[in-house]
C-alpha positions as CSV (number, residue, x, y, z in Angstrom):
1,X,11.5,61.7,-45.3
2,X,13.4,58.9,-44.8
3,X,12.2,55.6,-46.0
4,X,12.5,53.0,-42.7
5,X,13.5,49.2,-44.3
6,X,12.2,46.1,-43.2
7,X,16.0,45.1,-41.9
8,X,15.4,47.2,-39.1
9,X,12.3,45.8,-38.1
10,X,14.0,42.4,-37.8
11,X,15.0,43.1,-34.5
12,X,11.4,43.6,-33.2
13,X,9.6,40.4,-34.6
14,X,12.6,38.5,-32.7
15,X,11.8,40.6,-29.2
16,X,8.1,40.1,-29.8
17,X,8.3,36.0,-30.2
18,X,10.7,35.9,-27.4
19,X,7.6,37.5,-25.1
20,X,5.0,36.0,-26.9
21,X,6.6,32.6,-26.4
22,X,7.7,33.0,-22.9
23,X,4.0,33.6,-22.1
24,X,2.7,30.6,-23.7
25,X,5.3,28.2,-22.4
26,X,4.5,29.4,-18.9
27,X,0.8,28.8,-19.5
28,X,1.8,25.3,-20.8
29,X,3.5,24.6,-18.2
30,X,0.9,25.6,-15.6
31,X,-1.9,23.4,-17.2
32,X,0.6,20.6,-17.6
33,X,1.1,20.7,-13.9
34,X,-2.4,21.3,-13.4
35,X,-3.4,18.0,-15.0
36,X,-0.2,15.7,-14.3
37,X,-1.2,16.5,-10.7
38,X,-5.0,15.8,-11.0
39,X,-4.2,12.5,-12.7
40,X,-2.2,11.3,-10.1
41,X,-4.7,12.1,-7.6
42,X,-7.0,10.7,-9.4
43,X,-5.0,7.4,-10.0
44,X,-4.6,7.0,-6.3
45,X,-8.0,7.7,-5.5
46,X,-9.2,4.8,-7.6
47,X,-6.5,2.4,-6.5
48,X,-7.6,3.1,-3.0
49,X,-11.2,3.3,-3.1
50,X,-10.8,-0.5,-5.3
51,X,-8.7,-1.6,-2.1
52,X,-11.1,-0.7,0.5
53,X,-13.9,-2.5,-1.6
54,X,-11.9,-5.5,-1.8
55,X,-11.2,-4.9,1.7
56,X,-14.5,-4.8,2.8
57,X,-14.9,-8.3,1.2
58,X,-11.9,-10.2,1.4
59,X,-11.6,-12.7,4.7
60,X,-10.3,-11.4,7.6
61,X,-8.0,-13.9,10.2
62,X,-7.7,-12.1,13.7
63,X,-4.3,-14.6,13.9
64,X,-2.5,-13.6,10.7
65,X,-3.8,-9.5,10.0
66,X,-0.5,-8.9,8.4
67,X,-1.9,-10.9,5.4
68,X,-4.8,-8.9,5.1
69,X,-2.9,-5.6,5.0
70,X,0.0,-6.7,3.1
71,X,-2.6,-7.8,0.3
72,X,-4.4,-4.4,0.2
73,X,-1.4,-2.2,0.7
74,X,-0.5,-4.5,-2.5
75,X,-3.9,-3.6,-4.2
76,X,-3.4,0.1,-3.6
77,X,0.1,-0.1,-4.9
78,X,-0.1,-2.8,-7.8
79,X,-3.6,-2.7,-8.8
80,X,-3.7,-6.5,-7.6
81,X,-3.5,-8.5,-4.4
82,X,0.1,-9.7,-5.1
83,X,3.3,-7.4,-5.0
84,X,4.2,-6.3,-8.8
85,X,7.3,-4.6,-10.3
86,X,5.7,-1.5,-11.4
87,X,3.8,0.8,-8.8
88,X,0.2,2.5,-10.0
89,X,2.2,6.1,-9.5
90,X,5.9,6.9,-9.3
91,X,7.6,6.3,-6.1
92,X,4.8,5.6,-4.2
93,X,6.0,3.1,-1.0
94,X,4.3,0.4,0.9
95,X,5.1,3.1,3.7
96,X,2.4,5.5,2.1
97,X,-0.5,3.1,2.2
98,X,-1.8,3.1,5.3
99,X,-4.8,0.1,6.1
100,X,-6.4,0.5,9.6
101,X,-9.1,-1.5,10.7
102,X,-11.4,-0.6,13.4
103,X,-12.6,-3.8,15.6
104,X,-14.5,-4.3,18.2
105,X,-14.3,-7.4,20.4
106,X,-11.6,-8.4,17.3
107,X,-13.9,-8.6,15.3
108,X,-13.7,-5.8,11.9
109,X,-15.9,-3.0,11.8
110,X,-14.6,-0.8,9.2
111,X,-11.6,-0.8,7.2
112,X,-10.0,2.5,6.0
113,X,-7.5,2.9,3.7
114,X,-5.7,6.5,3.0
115,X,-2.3,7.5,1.4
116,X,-0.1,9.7,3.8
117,X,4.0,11.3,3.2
118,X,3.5,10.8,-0.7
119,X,4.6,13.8,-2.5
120,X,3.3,15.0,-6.3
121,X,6.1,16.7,-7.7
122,X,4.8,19.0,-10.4
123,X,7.2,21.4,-12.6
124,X,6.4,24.8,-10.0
125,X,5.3,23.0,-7.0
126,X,5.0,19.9,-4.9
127,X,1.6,18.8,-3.1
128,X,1.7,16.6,0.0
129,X,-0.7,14.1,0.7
130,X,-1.4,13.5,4.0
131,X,-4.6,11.4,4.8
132,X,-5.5,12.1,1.4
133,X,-7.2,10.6,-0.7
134,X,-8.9,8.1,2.3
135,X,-11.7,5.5,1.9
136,X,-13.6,4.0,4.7
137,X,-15.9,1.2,4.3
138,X,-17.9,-1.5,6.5
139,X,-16.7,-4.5,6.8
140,X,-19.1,-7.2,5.6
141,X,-16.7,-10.0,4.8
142,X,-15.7,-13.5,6.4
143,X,-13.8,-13.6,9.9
144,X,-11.8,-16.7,11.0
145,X,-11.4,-16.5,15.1
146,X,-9.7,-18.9,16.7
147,X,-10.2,-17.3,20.2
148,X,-13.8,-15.9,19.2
C-alpha cells in the first residue's frame, strides 16, 4: 500500500474554501440586500408619515399652495420644512414626493403624501416604488381664504 501525503490533499482544502466561500458571500449578499432595502423603506416611510402629520397641522393659504407643498415635499426630503443639501435617502427628487390635497369648496380635507418613480437599487435587484410608502391624514390645521 501506498502511503497518500498531505501535499496531495492541498488541492482539495483550496476547492472546498472556494465552495464554501462562494456560498456564504452569496448569503451575505442576499441579507445585505435584504436589509439595505428594508432600511430605506423604512427611512421613507417615516419621513413621509412625519410630513403628512405636519401637514395635517401646518396653515394652509388657498392663494399661495405652492408654499405648502414645497415645505412638505422639503420635510419628506430633508427631514425639515426648508430645502437641505443632503437628501434622507440617496437620489431621492422633489419629483418623487408627491403632496395632494383633497378640498372641498377650497377648503382642505385631507392631505396625502406618497413617494412614486423612486428606485431601491440593491446588489441583485431593483424595487420600484410607486405610491409606496403613502400617508393620508385629515386636515385639522388653519386655512387663510381670501375668497372664502
Amino acid at each position: 500500500m501506498q502511503k497518500i501525503g498531505k501535499k496531495s490533499e492541498q488541492g482539495n482544502a483550496a476547492l472546498e474554501f472556494a465552495l464554501g466561500w462562494s456560498v456564504l458571500w452569496m448569503i451575505f449578499s442576499g441579507v445585505y440586500q435584504f436589509g439595505y432595502s428594508f432600511y430605506v423603506y423604512n427611512v421613507l416611510m417615516t419621513s413621509v408619515t412625519n410630513a403628512a402629520q405636519l401637514g395635517s397641522k401646518m396653515n394652509y393659504d388657498t392663494e399661495d399652495t405652492a408654499a405648502y407643498t414645497t415645505a412638505l415635499q422639503n420635510m419628506v426630503l430633508y427631514g425639515d420644512t426648508t430645502a437641505g443639501t443632503t437628501t434622507l435617502v440617496p437620489r431621492l427628487l422633489r419629483s418623487n414626493v408627491s403632496v395632494s390635497v383633497t378640498a372641498v369648496s377650497g377648503i382642505p380635507r385631507d392631505v396625502t403624501i406618497s413617494i412614486t418613480g423612486y428606485t431601491i437599487d440593491g446588489l441583485f435587484k431593483s424595487f420600484l416604488m410607486n405610491g409606496k410608502p403613502r400617508v393620508t391624514t385629515m386636515y385639522y390645521g388653519r386655512v387663510t381664504c381670501a375668497s372664502c
